[in-house]
N, C-alpha and C positions, 0 to 999 in steps of 0.2 A: 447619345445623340451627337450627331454629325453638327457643323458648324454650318447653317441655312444662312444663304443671300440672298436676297428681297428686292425688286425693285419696281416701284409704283410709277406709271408714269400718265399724264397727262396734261389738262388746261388748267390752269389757276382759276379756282371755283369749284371743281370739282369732287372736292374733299379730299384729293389725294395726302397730303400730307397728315392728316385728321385720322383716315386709314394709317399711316406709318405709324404714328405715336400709339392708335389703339391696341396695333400689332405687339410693337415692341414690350409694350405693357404690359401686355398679354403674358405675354414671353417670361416678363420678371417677374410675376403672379405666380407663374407656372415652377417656378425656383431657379431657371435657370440666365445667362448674360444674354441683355442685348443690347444694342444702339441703333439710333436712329437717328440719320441727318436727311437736311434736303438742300433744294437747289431749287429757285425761282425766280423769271424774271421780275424786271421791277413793274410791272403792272401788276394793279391789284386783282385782276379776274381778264385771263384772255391770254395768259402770255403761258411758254412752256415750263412746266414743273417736274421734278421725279423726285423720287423719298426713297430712303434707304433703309433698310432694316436688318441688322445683320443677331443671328441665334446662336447663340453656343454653350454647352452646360460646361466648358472650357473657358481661361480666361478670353478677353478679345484685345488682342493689343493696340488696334486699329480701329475705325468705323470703317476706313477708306474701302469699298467694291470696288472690285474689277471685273470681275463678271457674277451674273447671277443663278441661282438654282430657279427661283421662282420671277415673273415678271407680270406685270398686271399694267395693261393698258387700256388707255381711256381715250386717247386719241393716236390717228394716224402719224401727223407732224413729228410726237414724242417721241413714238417707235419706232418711226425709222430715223432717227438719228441715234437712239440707245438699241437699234436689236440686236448691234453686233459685241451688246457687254453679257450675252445670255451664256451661257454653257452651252457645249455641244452636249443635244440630249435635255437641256433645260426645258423646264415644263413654262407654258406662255399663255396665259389667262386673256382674254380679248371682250369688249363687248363687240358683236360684230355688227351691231346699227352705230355705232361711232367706227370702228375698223374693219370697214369692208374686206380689205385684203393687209395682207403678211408684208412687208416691205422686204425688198431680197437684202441675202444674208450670208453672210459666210461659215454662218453657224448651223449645224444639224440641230433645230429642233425636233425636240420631245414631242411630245403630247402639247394639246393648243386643245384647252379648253374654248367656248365661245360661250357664254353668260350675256345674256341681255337682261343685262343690270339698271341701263335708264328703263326700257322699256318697265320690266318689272317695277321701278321706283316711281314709275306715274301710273301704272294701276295700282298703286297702291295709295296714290294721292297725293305722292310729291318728291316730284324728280332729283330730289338733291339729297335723297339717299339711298341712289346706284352704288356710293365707293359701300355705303354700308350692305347693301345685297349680295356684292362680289366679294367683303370679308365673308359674309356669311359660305359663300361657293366656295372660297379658295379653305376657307377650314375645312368643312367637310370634306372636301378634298384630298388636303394634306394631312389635317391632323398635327399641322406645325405648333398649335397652341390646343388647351382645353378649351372645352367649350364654358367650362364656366368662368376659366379666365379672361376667354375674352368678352363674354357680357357683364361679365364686372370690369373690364376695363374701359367697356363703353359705358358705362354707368358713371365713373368716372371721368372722360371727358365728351361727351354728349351732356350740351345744357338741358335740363331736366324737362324745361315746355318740350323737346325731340325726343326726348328719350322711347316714348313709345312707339312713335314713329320709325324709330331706328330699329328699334325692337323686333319690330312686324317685319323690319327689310331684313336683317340678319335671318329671319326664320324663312322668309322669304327665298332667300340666295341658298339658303342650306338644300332648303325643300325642292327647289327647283333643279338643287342635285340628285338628290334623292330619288326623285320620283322620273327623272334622266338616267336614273343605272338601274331601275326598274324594267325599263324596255327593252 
């Protein structure tokens, strides 16, 4: 396994960072190195966030990103300040009812998935777990973790009154890929 860079970005509130730690988790369940840091303003919900995850079945001698393979966006403001940390060729996860459009880049993106992650996370009955719909998409996806590690690693920090909740969104975000590489 290649050394994967991660990077979650959005509003404070929106579980981004909750996302990082499940990832990473995931990752050392899986047997192999990660870390995970973040960066938030000082407002408690409203101000800019991004979370870092980096995989390696390799030592990692750094947490520090410089640019990323994967990037998962949750609002416009965050992305286009971080889109130019992507890889040329970097894969770019978006919801597009928060990120209408792409901010320009100097970067040749990849592939740009679009998950509608709140949307899906309010028909399901509760919009504050999109970051958990869009693990669900981005594994399926990638395949960067197993699946059973990262629902044990949500089991692990998802407090247990959410847990089924979170549950439904994870199956949720997978499914919504699924039945997307169907057509």
């Amino acid at each position: 396994m290649p050394e994967w860079n991660i990077r979650f970005l959005g509003i404070g509130g929106q579980g981004i960072v909750l996302s990082s730690v499940i990832l990473a988790h995931a990752a050392v369940l899986d047997g192999v190195n990660a870390t995970q840091t973040q960066r938030y303003g000082s407002e408690v919900r409203g101000g800019e966030v991004y979370a870092d995850v980096k995989i390696s079945d390799g030592d990692i001698y750094s947490p520090i990103i410089d640019e990323v393979d994967y990037m998962i966006a949750f609002a416009y403001s965050t992305l286009s300040k971080y889109i130019n940390t992507i890889k040329d060729d970097g894969t770019l996860f978006i919801d597009p009812d928060l990120v209408q459009n792409i901010p320009p880049t100097t970067k040749r993106i990849g592939t740009v998935y679009k998950i509608p992650a709140a949307r899906i996370a309010t028909e399901l009955g509760n919009n504050r777990v999109a970051n958990t719909v869009m693990l669900g998409a981005m594994r399926a996806i990638t395949n960067i973790v197993t699946e059973e590690s990262l629902l044990k690693s949500l089991e692990m920090h998802v407090p247990k009154k959410y847990l089924e909740i979170n549950k439904k969104a994870y199956y949720a975000g997978k499914n919504f890929v699924l039945s997307s590489e169907e057509k």
